[in-house]
C-alpha positions in Angstrom: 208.1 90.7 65.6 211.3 89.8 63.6 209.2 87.0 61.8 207.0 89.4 60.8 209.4 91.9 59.4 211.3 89.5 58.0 208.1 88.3 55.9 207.0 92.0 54.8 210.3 92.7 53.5 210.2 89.1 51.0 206.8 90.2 50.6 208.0 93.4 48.9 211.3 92.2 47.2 208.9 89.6 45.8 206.5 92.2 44.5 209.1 94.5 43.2 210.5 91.9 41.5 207.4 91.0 39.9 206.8 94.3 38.5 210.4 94.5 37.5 209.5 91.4 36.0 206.6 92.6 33.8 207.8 96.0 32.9 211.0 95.0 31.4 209.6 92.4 29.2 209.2 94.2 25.9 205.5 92.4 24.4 204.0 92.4 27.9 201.0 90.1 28.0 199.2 89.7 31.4 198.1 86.0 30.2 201.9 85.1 29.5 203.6 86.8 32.2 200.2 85.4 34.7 201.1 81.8 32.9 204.6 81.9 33.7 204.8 83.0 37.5 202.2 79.9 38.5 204.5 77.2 36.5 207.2 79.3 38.8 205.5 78.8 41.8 203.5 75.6 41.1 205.5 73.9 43.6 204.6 76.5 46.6 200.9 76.6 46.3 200.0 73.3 44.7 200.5 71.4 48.4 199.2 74.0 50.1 195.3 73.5 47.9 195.9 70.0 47.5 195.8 69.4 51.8 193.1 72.2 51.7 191.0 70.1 48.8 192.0 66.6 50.9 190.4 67.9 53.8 187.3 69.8 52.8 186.6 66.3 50.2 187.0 63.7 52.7 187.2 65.0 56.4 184.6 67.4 56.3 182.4 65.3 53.9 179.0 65.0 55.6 178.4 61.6 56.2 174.9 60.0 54.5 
């Protein structure tokens, strides 16, 4: 249960910051500010879809 809250409330500080993020930036462009978060968080998802892309390519693969 403490996990859990624990997780909403980064969730939300995240988000907030986000749109703190975007508002405050005077030429806000959704393609720039979109660019610059996933080179900021690159290093979070990028395992994450490279072990889901290893296993769907190569354990999963049907076999001929």
């Amino acid at each position: 249960m403490a996990l859990a809250s624990m997780l909403l409330i980064a969730l939300g500080i995240f988000i907030f910051y986000l749109l703190v993020d975007f508002l405050v930036v005077k030429e806000a462009n959704i393609n720039k500010f979109g660019e610059k978060w996933i080179k900021k968080t690159l290093w979070l998802w990028l395992p994450i879809y490279g072990a889901w892309r290893l296993t769907r390519e190569v354990i999963f693969k049907k076999r001929i």
